[in-house]
C-alpha positions in Angstrom: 12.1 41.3 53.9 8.5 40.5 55.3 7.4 44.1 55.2 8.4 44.2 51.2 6.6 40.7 50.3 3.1 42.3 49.5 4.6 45.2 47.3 7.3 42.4 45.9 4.0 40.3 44.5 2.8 42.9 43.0 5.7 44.1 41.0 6.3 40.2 40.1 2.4 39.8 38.7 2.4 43.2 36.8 6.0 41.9 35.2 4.8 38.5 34.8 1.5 39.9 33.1 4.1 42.0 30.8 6.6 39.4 29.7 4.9 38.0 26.6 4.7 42.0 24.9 8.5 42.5 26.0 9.7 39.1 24.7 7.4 38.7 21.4 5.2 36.4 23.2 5.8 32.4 22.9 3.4 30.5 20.4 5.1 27.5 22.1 8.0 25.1 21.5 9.0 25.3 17.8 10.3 21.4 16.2 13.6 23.1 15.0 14.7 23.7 18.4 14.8 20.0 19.1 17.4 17.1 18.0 14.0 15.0 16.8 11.8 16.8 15.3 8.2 16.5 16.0 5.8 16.9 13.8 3.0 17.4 16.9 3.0 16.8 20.4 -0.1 15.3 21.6 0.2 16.4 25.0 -0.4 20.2 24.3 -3.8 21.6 24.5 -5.6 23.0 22.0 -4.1 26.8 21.1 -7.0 28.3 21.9 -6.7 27.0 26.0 -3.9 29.5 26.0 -6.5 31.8 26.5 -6.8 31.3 29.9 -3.3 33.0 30.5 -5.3 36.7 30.3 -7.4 35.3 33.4 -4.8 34.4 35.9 -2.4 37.5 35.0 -5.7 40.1 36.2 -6.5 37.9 38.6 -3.0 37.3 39.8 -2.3 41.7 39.7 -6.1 42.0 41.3 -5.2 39.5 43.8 -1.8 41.4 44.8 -3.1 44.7 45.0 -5.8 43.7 47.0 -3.4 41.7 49.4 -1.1 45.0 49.7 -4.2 47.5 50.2 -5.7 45.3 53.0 -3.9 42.3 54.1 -0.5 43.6 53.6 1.1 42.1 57.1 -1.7 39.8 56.9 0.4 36.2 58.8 -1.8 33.8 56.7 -1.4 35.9 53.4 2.1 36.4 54.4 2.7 33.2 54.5 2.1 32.4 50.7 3.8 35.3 49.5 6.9 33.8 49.8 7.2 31.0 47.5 4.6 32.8 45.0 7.2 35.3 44.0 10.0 33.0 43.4 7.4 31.6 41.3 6.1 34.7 39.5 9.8 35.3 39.4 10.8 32.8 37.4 7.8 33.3 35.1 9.1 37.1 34.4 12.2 35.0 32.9 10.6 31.7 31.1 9.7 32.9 27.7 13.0 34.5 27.0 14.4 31.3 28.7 12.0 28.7 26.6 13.0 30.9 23.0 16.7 30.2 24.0 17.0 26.7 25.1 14.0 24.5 26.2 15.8 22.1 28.4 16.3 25.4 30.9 13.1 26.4 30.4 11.6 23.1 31.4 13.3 23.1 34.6 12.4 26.4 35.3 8.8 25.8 34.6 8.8 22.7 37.1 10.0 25.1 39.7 7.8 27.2 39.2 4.9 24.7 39.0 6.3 23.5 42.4 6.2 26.6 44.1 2.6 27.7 42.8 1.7 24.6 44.4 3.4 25.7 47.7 1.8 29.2 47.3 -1.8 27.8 47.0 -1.3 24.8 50.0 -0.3 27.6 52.2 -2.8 30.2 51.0 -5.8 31.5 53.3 -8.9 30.6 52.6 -10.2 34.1 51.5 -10.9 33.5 48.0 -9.3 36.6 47.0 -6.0 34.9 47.5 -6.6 31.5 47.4 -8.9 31.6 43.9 -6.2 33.6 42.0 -3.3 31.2 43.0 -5.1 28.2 42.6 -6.3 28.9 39.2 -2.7 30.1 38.2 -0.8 26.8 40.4 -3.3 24.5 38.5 -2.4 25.7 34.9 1.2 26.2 35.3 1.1 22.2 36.8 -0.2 21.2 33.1 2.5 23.7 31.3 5.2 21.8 33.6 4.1 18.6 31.8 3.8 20.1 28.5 7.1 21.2 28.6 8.7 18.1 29.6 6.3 16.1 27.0 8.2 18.1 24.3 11.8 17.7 25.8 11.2 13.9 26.5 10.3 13.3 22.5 12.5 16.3 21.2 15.5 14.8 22.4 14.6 11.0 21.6 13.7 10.1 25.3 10.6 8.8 24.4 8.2 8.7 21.3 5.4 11.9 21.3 2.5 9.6 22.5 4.6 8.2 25.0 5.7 11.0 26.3 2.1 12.5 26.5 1.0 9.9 28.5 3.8 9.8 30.9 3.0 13.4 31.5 -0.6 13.2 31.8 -0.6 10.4 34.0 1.5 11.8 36.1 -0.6 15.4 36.3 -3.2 13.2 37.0 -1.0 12.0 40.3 0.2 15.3 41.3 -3.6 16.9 40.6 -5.2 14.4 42.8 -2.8 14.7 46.1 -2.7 18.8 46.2 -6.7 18.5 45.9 -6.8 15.3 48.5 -4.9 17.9 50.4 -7.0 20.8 49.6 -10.5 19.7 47.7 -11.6 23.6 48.5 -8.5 24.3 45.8 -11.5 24.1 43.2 -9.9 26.8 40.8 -6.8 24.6 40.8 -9.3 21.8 39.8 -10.7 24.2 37.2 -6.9 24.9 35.8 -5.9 21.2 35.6 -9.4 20.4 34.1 -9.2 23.1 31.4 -5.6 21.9 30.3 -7.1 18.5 30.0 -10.0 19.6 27.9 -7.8 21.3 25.9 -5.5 18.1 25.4 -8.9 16.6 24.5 -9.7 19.1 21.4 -6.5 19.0 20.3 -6.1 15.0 19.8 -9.7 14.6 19.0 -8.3 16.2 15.4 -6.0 13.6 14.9 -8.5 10.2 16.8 -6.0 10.0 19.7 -8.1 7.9 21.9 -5.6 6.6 24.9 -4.6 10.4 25.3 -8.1 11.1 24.9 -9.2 8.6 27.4 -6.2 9.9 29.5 -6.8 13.8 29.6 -11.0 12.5 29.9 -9.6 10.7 33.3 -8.0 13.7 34.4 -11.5 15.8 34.2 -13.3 13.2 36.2 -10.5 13.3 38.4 -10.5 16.9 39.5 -14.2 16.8 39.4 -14.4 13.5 41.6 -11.4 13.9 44.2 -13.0 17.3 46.3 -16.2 15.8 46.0 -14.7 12.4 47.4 -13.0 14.6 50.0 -15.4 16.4 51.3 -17.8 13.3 51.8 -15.3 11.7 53.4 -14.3 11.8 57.3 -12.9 14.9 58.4 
C-alpha cells in the first residue's frame, strides 16, 4: 500500500478538484433542507471567500505531483500521505453527501477537517508539501464549523448567533493548539484567518458586532500565536 500512496494522492486531489463540475457544485446549505429554517447563518463567510477553494485544489494537484515525481518513497512525505487521502477522500464524496442530507455531510466534513489537520502536523517541512496542506487543513477547519453552525440552528439546537459563536469560538481553540504545535503552519494560519475575515464581511452587512468581535479575535489569533511561539523558549 506504501508504494501506491504518492499516485493515490494524486488521483484523490485531481477528483477532489473535479467534484463540484460532476455534482453541480454546492452554493452551500439551502434553509429548506432544515427542520428550522434560517433565514441567514452568521457563521458563514462572505460568498466571495469561497474563492479560495480554486487555490488549494492547484495547489493540492501541484503538491501531489510534485511529491510522486520526486519524493515519491520520501519517509517524511510518506508519512502524511496517509491520512491526507482519507481526507481528500472524503471530499470526492461531500457535495453529493451535503445536497442529500446535511447531518452526514457535517460528520464527514469534521473527519475530514480532522485528518487535514493530521496530514499537515505530520507534513515535512518542505514547503511544497507542507504549504499546500496547511492552506487546505486550515480552510476545511472553518467549513467543519460552518457546517455544524448550520446543523446546530437548522435543527433547533441552538439559535443562528448562538450557534456562530459556539463554532467560532471553538475554531478559535482548535486554530490556536495545531499552530502552538506548529507556528511554521503559517498557510494554515492564512486559511483560518481568511474564513474569519470572510465571517467578518458577511456580518458587517447585517452590524453583527459579537460575531464580528469574535471572527476579529480569531485574526489576531492566527496572527499572534506563531509569533508568540517562536519568541518563546524552544
Amino acid at each position: 500500500m506504501s508504494r501506491a500512496l504518492a499516485p493515490l494522492v494524486l488521483l484523490l486531489s485531481l477528483a477532489f478538484a473535479l467534484s463540484p463540475t460532476v455534482t453541480g457544485g454546492f452554493p452551500g446549505f439551502s434553509p429548506e433542507q432544515f427542520p428550522v429554517v434560517q433565514s441567514r447563518w452568521p457563521v458563514q463567510p462572505v460568498g466571495w471567500a469561497f474563492s479560495i477553494w480554486g487555490v488549494i485544489f492547484l495547489l493540492l494537484i501541484a503538491s501531489a505531483a510534485y511529491g510522486l515525481w520526486r519524493q515519491r518513497f520520501d519517509p517524511d512525505w510518506q508519512h502524511m500521505r496517509g491520512p491526507l487521502a482519507v481526507s481528500l477522500g472524503l471530499g470526492t464524496l461531500w457535495i453529493a453527501a451535503a445536497q442529500w442530507q446535511p447531518l452526514v455531510a457535517t460528520a464527514m466534513i469534521f473527519v475530514m477537517a480532522a485528518t487535514a489537520i493530521m496530514a499537515l502536523l505530520r507534513a515535512p517541512g518542505d514547503l511544497r508539501a507542507r504549504a499546500p496542506v496547511g492552506l487546505y487543513a486550515g480552510w476545511i477547519t472553518a467549513a467543519a464549523g460552518v457546517a455544524t453552525g448550520a446543523s446546530l440552528s437548522g435543527y433547533g439546537v441552538l439559535s443562528a448567533q448562538a450557534a456562530a459563536l459556539v463554532m467560532l469560538s471553538l475554531l478559535l481553540v482548535i486554530a490556536g493548539v495545531v499552530l502552538w504545535r506548529r507556528p511554521s503552519a503559517l498557510a494554515y494560519a492564512f486559511g483560518v484567518g481568511w474564513a474569519c475575515m470572510g465571517v467578518v464581511v458577511a456580518n458587517l452587512q447585517v452590524s453583527n458586532l459579537p460575531v464580528i468581535a469574535l471572527a476579529l479575535t480569531g485574526i489576531a489569533l492566527v496572527v499572534a500565536v506563531p509569533l508568540l511561539r517562536r519568541a518563546g523558549p524552544a
